[in-house]
N, C-alpha and C positions, 0 to 999 in steps of 0.2 A: 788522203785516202778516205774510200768511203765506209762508213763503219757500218757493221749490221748487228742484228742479235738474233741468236739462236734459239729459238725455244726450249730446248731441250737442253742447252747450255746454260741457261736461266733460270732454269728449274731447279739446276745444284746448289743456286744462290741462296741463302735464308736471308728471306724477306728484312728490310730497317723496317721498325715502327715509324709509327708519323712524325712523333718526335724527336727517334735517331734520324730519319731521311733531314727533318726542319735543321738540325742542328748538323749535320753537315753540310746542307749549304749553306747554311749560315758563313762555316767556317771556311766555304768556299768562297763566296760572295767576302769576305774579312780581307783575306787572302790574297782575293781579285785575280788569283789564278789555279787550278786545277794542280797541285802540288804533285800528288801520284799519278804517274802515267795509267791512261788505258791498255791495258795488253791483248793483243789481237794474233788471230791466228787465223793467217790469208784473209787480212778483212774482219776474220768474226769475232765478236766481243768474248773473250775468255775472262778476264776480272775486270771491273770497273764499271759495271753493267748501273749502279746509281750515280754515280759522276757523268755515265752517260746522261743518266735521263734529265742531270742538273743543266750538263751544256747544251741539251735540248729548249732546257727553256733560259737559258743564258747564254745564246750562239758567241756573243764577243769574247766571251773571257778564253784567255790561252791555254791550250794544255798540251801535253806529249802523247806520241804514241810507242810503245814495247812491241816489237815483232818474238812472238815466240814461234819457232818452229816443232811441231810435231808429226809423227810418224805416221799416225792415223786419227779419225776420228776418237777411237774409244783413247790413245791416248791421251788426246785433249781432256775429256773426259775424266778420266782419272787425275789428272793433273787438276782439274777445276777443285774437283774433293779434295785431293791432299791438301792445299792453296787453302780452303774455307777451314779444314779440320785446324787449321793454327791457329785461327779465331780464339780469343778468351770468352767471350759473350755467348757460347753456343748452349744451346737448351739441352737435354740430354738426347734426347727425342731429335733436334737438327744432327748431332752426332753421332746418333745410331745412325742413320739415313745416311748421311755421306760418307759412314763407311761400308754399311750396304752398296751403295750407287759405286762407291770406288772399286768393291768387290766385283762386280759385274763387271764395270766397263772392261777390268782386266782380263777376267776371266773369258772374256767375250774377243777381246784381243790375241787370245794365245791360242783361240779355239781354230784360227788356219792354219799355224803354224808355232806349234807346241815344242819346236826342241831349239835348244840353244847352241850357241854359234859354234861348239864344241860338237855338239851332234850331229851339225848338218855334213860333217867331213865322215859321218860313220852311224854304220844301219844298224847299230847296237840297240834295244829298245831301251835297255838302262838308262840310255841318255834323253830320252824325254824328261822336260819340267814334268815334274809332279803336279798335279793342280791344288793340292796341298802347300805343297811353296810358295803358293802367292795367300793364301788364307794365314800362313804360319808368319810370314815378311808381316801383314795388314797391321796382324794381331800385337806383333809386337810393337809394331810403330807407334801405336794407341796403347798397350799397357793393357790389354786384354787379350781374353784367351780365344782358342782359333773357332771354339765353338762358337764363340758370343760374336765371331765374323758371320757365322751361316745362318741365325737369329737378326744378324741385321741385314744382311739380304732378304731373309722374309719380310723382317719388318716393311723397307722400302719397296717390297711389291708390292704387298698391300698397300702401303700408300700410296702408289701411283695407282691403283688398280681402282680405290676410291675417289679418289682425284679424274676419274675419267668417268668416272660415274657420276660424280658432284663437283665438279670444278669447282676448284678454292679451297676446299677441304684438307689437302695437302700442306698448305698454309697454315689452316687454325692449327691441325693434330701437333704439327711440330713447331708453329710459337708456343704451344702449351693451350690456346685459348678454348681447345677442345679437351677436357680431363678424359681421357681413354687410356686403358693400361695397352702395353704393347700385345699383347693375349688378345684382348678385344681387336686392335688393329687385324692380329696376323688371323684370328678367325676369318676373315673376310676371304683369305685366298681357299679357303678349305671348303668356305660353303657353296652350293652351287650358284650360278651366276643368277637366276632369278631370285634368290632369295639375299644378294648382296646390298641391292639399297634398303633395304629393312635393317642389316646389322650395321647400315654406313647411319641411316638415321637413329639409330641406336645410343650411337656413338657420341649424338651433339645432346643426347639426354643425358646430366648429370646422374650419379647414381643414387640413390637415396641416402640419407644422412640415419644413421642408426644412433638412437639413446642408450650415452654410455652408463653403460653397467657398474654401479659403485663396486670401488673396487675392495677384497677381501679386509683389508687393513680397514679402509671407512666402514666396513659391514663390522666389522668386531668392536671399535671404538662406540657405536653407535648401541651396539646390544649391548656393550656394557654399561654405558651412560644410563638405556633404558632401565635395567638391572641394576642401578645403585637407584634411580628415584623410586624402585617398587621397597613398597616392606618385605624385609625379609630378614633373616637371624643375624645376633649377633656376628659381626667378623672380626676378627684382625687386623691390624693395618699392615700386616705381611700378607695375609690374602687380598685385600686391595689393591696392593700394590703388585701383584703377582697378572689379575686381572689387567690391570691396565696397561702390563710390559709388551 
C-alpha cells in the first residue's frame, strides 16, 4: 500500500525534538524492525507519521500496516487527538490544542446531522444531541470542566490562525520554546487581521523580567538589624526579643 500524509492530519501530531526523533530510531535501527504498526485510513497516515519518516530514509527495514476505518474525515480527526491526548510527554499547551482540535472536529461532524439514531425515527426537537454533550463527554474524558473545552478551542484557533501567518510558530507556542500565556495567544483572534502579525511578533518577544521586591519579612529583619547597630536607649532583652519575633 501506498502511504501518504495529510497535512492537516500532521498538524495533530506534536512535534519529537531532535533527540526523541534520534532516539527512536536508534531504537528502530536496534530493533531492525518498525515494532508499531503504521495506522492508516484508506491509505492516509493517521498515527506513525515519525516511523514513517524513519522508513523513509530506512526503506529495507519491515514494518505493519493497521487499517482503521472511519466515518468521515472529521472523525479521523478527532480520533488523531483522542490517540495523542494519551501521550504522557504532552506540554500543557500541546493538550489544550488537541483538545480544542478534538472539540471542533466533532462539533464539525454533528453539524449535518445532529440527532441521534433514536431521533431519526421521530420529529421530536427534544431528541436532538445537544452541542453541549459533546463539550460535557470532552471535558470529562480530560478531568476538566466544559468551560475550560471552549477556551481550548479558542486557544487552537489562535494557533492555527498564527501558524498561517508565520508558519512554524505553531510548533514553538506549543513545545513551549515560545513563553506566551494562552491570553496572549487567544488575543490574536479578537484583533483585527492587520494588526495580527504585530501581536504574533509579540509573542516570540520574552517579557521582561521584573526585580523582586524584598519581601515584608527581609524588609522587617533588615530595619531591625539597622535599628539595633544605631544608638539608642537602654532595652530589655524582652523587647529585643519581641523585635526580632
Amino acid at each position: 500500500m501506498e502511504l501518504r500524509i495529510d497535512h492537516e492530519f500532521a498538524s495533530r501530531i506534536p512535534p519529537l525534538t531532535d533527540e526523541e526523533f534520534k532516539q527512536l530510531e536508534d531504537n528502530i535501527l536496534a530493533d531492525g524492525v518498525v515494532i508499531n504498526p503504521i495506522i492508516v485510513w484508506n491509505g492516509v497516515i493517521v498515527d506513525g507519521h515519525n516511523r514513517f519518516r524513519i522508513l523513509e530514509s530506512h526503506p529495507d527495514l519491515p514494518y505493519t500496516i493497521h487499517e482503521k476505518s472511519f466515518e468521515d474525515r472529521f472523525s479521523a480527526l478527532a480520533w488523531i487527538c483522542k490517540n495523542q491526548l494519551g501521550r504522557r510527554n504532552l506540554t500543557p499547551s500541546q493538550k489544550k490544542y488537541l483538545i480544542g482540535k478534538q472539540y471542533e472536529a466533532e462539533k464539525a461532524r454533528y453539524g449535518g446531522d445532529r440527532k441521534s439514531e433514536a431521533a431519526k425515527s421521530s420529529s421530536q426537537i427534544g431528541n436532538l444531541i445537544s452541542p453541549l454533550k459533546t463539550s460535557e463527554r470532552i471535558a470529562k474524558e480530560n478531568g476538566i470542566s466544559k468551560n475550560s473545552v471552549f477556551r481550548a478551542e479558542s486557544f487552537a484557533k489562535a494557533v492555527d490562525i498564527a501558524d498561517e501567518i508565520e508558519p512554524g510558530i505553531r510548533s514553538d507556542i506549543l513545545s513551549g520554546n515560545v513563553k506566551a500565556t494562552a491570553k496572549d495567544v487567544e488575543d490574536i483572534i479578537q484583533a483585527p487581521p492587520d494588526e495580527r502579525p504585530q501581536l504574533i511578533e509579540k509573542l516570540r518577544c520574552p517579557p521582561p523580567t521584573k526585580k523582586k521586591e524584598p519581601s515584608s519579612d527581609k524588609a522587617k529583619i533588615q530595619e531591625i538589624s539597622e535599628g539595633l547597630t544605631k544608638p539608642r536607649g537602654k532595652a530589655t532583652q524582652a523587647d529585643m526579643l519581641y523585635e526580632l519575633d
